[in-house]
C-alpha positions as CSV (number, residue, x, y, z in Angstrom):
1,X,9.7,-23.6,5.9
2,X,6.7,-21.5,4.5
3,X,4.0,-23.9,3.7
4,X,1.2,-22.7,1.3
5,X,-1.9,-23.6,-0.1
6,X,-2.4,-22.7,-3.6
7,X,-6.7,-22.2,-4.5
8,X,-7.2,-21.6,-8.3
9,X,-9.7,-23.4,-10.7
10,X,-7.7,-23.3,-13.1
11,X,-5.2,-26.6,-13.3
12,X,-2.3,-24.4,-15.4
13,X,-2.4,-21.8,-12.2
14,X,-2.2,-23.9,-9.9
15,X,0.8,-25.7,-11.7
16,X,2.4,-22.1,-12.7
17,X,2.0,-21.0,-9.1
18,X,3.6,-24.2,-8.0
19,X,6.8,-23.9,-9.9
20,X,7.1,-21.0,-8.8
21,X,7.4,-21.1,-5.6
22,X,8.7,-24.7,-5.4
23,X,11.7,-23.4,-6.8
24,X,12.9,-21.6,-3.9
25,X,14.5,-22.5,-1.0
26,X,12.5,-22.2,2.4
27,X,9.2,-22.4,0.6
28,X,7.3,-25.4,-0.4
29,X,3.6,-25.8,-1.7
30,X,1.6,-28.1,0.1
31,X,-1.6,-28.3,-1.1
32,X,-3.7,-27.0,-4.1
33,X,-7.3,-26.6,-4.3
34,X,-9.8,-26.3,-7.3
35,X,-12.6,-24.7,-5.1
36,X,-13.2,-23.1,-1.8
37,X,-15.0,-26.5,-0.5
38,X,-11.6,-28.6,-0.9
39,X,-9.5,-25.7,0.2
40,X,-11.6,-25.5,3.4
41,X,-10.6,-28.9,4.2
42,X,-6.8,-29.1,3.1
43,X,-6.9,-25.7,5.4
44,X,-7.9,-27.6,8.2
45,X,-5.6,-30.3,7.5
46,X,-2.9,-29.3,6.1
47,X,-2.6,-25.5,8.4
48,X,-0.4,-23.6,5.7
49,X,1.2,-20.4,6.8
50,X,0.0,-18.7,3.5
51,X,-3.1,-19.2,0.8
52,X,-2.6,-17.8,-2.2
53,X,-6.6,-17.2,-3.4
54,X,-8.3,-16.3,-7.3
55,X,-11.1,-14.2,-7.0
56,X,-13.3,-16.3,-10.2
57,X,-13.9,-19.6,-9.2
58,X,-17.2,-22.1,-9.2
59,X,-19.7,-22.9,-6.8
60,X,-18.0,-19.8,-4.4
61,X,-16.2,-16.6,-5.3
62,X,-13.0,-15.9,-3.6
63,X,-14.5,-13.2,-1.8
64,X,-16.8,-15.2,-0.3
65,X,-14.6,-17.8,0.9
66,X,-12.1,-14.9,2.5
67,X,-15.0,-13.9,4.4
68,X,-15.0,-17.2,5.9
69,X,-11.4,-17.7,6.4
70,X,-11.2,-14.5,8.0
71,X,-14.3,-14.9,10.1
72,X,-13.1,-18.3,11.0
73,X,-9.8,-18.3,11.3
74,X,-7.5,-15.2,9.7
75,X,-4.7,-16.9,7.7
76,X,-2.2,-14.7,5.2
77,X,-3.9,-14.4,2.1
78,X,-2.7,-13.1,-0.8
79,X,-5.1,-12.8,-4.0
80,X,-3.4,-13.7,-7.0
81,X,-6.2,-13.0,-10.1
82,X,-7.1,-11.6,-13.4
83,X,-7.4,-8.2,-13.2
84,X,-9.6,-6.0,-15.4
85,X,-10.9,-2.4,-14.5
86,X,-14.6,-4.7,-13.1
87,X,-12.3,-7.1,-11.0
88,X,-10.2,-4.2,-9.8
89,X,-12.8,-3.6,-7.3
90,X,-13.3,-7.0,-6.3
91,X,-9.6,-7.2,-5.6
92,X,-9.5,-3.6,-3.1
93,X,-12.8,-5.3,-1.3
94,X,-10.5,-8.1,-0.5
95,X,-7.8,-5.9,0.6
96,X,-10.3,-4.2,2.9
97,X,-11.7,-7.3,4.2
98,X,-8.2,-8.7,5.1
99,X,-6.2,-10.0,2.4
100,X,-2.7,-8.8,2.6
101,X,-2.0,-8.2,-0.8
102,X,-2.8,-8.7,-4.9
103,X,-1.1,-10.0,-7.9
104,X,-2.1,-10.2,-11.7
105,X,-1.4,-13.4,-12.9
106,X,0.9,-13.0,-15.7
107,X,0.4,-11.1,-18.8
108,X,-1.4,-7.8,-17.9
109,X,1.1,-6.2,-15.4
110,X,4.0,-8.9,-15.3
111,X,5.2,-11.4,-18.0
112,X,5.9,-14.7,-16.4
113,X,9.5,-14.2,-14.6
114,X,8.4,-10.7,-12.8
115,X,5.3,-12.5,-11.9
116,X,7.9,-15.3,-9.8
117,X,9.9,-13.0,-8.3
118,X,7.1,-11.1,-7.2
119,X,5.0,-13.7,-6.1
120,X,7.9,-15.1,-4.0
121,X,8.7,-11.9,-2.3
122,X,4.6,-11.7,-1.4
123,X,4.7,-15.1,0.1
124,X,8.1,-14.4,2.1
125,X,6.3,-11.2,3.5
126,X,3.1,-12.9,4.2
127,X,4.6,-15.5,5.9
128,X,5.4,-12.9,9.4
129,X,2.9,-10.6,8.4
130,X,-0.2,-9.5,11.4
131,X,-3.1,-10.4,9.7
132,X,-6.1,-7.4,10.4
133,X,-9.5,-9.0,9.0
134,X,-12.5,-6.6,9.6
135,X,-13.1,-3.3,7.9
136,X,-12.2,0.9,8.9
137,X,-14.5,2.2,11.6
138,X,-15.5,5.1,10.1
139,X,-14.6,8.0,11.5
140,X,-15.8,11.5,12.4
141,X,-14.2,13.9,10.5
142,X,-11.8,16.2,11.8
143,X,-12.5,20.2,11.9
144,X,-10.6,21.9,8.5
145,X,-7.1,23.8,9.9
146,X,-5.1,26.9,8.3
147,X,-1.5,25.9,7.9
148,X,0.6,29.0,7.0
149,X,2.3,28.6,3.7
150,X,0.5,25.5,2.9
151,X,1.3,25.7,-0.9
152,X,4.8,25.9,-0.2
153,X,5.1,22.9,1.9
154,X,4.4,19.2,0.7
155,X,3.4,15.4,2.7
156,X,4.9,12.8,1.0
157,X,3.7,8.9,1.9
158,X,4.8,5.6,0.9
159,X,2.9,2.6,2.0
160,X,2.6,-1.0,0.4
161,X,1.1,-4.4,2.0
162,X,-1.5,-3.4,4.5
163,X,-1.3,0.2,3.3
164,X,-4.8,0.6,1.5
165,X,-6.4,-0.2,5.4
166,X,-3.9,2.3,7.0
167,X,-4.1,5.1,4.3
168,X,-7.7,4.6,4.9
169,X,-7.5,5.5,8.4
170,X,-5.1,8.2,7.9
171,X,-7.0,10.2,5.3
172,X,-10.4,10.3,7.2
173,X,-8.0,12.0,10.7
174,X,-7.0,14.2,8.7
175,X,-8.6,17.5,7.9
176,X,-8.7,20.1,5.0
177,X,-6.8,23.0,4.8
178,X,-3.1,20.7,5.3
179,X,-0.5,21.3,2.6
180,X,-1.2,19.0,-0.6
181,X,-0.5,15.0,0.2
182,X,1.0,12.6,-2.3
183,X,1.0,9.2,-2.3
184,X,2.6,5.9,-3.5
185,X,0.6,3.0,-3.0
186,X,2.2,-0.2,-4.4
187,X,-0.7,-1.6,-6.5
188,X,-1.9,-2.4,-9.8
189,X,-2.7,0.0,-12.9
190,X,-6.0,-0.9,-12.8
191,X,-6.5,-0.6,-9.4
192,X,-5.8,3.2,-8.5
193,X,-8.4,4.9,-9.7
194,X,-11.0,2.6,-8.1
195,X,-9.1,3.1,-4.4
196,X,-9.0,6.5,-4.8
197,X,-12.2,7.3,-6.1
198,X,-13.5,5.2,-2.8
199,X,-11.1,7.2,-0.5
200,X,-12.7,10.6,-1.7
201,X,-16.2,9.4,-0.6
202,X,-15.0,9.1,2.9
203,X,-12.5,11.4,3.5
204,X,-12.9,15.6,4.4
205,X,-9.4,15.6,1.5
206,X,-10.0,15.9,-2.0
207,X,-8.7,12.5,-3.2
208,X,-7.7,11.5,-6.7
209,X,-5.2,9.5,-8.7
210,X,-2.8,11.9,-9.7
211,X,-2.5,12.9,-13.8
212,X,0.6,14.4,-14.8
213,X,1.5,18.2,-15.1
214,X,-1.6,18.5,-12.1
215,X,-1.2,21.1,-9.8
216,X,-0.6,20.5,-6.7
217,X,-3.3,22.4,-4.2
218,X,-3.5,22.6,-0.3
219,X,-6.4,20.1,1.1
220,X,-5.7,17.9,-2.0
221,X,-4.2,14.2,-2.4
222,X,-2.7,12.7,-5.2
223,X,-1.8,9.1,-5.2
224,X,0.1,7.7,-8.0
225,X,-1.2,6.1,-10.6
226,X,-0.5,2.2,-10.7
227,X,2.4,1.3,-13.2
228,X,3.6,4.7,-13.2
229,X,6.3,6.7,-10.8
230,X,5.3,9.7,-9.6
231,X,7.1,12.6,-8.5
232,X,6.8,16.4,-7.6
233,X,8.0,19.3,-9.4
234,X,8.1,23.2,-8.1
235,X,7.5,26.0,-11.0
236,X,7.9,29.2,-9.9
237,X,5.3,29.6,-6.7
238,X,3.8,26.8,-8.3
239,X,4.0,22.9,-7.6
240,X,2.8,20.1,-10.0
241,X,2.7,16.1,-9.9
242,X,4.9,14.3,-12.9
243,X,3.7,10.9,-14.2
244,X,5.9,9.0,-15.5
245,X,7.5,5.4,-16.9
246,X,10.6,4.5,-15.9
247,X,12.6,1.1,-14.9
248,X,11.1,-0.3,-11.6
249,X,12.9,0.4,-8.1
250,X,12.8,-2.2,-5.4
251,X,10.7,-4.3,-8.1
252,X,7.8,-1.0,-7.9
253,X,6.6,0.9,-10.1
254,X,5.4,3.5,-8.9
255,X,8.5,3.7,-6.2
256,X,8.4,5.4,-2.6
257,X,12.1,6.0,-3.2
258,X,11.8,7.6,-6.4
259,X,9.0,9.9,-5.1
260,X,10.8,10.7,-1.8
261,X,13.8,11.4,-4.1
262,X,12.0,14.3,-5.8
263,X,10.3,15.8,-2.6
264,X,14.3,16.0,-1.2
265,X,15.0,18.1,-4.4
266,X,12.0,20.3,-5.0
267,X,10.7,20.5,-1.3
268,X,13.8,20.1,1.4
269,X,13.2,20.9,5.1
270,X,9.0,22.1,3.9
271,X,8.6,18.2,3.2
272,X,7.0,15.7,6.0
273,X,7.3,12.4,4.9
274,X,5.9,9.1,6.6
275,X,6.6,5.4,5.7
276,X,3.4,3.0,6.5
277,X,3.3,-0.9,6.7
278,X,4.1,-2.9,3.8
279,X,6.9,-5.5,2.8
280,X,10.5,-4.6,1.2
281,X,12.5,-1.8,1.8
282,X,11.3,1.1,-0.7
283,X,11.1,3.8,-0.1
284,X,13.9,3.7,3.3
285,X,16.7,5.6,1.4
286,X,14.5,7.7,-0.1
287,X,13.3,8.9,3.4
288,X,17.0,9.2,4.9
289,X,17.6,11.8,2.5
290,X,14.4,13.5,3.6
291,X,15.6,13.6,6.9
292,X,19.2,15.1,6.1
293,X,17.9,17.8,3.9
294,X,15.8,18.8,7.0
295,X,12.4,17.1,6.4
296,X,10.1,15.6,9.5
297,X,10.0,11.9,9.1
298,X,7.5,9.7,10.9
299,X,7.6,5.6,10.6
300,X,4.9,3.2,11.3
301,X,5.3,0.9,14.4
302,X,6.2,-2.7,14.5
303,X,2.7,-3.5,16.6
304,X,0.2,-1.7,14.2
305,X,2.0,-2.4,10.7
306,X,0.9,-5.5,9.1
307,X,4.1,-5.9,7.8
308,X,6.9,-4.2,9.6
309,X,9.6,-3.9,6.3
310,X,9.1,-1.3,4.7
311,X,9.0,1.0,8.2
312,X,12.0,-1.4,9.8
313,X,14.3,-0.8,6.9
314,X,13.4,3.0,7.5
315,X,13.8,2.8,11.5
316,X,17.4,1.1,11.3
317,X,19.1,3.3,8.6
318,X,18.2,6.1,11.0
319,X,15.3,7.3,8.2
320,X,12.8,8.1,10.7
321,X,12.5,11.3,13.3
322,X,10.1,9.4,15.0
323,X,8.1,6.3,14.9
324,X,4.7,5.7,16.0
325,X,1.3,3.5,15.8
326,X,-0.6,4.0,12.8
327,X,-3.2,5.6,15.5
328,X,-0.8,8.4,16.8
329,X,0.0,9.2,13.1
330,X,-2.8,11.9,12.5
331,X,-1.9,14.2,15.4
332,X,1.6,13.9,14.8
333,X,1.4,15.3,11.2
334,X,-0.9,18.1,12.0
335,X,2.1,19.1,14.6
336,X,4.8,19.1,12.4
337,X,3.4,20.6,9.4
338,X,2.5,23.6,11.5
339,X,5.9,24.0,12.6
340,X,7.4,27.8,12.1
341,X,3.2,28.5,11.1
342,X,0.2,29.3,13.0
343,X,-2.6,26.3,13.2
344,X,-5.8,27.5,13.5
345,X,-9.1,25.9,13.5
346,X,-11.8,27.1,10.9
């Protein structure tokens, strides 16, 4: 049984969150909190498995009381808020502190039955998941390569829970001069700009949220923008990002699998594709067919992903070329994207 603790001021979220996940079977609700000062002691009594935290609350924020919990003790902790474009970076601060994942509360991004299911599937993934409070060393950054052909050749990367911390990582080990990079990220509309705008400022890449008909240019990442599925497109000698709507896959929008899906037909055997931590399975198929037109697949390992589903569902389809610690990840691309080409250091 996955016991949670519910923390919300408000009495109708705390009831909504509670029917919600009262309703299924192997999860039950053991405590709700109107502020971080009762939570801290139902936490103590209680020892739920998962707190589902609001970021706006009286007498302390829900950033400050993560702090705690994760200085303290590191619990699964999913944020479930209000988000506007201001809150937006709130909610990524949590993420990089040590919450596993966000969800808008319904009416924004999901009406009231897609904000159950997805809350549900959240807490079921939260419930195993390897909780990493702290924030990214920062890192030196790497010398800028020559990869031969870059513009013809493409890095595809799906991540979701845990992924902002790992994609993190991975951008600042990696140097210019590597064949464009794009990215789906599972998270909110309001959220991608804001994570990739912080990205750029560490990383030697050019990072943006991608805008459709872009171009897509060697040393450059593109991560798609939240609510929308993004895919690649080859015109001529030239190679664009598409933005688009679309019904959701595996519950996401944007999809891994429908991103993957493109790179197969566009890209074939000049695509790397990698599959980080996160909960679910998207993106798996879309990586096995990367892999039998040719591609170089990496996975995450079970030890370094905070939730090994997304890279598991990869690993035992038979998706993944090689799998690896988030650490070893780097190195590994630099390798396989200068396969056939000469790697030289600027």
């Amino acid at each position: 049984m996955i016991r949670v603790l519910i923390v919300d001021d408000s009495e109708i979220y705390r009831k909504l969150i509670s029917y919600a996940l009262n309703d299924e079977p192997g999860i039950e609700v053991v405590g709700t909190a109107e502020n971080p000062y009762v939570a801290r002691d139902l936490i103590n009594l209680l020892k739920p498995d998962v707190i589902t935290l609001d970021l706006r609350m009286p007498r302390m924020d829900g950033l400050t009381f993560l702090g705690k919990i994760m200085k303290s003790h590191p619990y699964p902790v999913i944020i479930v808020s209000c988000y506007t474009p201001k809150e937006s970076s709130y909610a990524l601060k949590a993420l990089r502190m040590g919450a596993l994942d966000t969800i808008s509360k319904p009416g924004l991004e999901y009406n009231l039955k897609q904000f159950s299911e997805r809350l549900v599937q959240t807490v079921r993934g939260a419930a195993g998941a390897r909780v990493q409070p702290g924030k990214i060393n920062k890192t030196v950054s790497p010398a800028p390569v020559s990869v031969g052909n870059a513009g013809q050749k493409i890095i595809a990367i799906g991540s979701s829970t845990g992924g902002t911390k790992a994609l993190e990582f991975l951008l600042n080990n990696l140097p210019e001069g590597l064949p464009g990079i794009v990215i789906v990220q599972h998270l909110p509309e309001s959220f991608t700009k804001s994570f990739a705008d912080r990205l750029n400022k560490h990383s030697p890449l050019s990072i943006r949220e991608a805008a459709d008909n872009e171009p897509i240019t060697p040393g450059c990442v593109y991560i798609a923008k939240g609510d929308k599925h993004l895919t690649v497109q080859r015109r001529g000698e030239k190679n664009y990002v598409r933005v688009s709507d679309g019904q959701r896959i595996n519950f996401h929008r944007p999809s891994v699998d429908v991103l993957f899906d493109s790179v197969v037909e566009e890209f074939g055997p000049q695509a790397t594709g990698i599959i980080l931590t996160g909960m679910g399975s998207d993106g798996a198929e879309g990586l096995l067919k990367m892999r039998n037109n040719g591609a170089f697949t990496i996975g995450q390992d079970e030890l370094s992903s905070v939730v090994y589903g997304m890279p598991k569902a990869a690993f035992e389809i038979g998706a993944v070329c090689e799998q690896l610690p988030l650490n070893d990840i780097p190195d590994r691309i630099l390798s396989a994207v200068s396969k056939h080409s000469k790697l030289i250091a600027k």
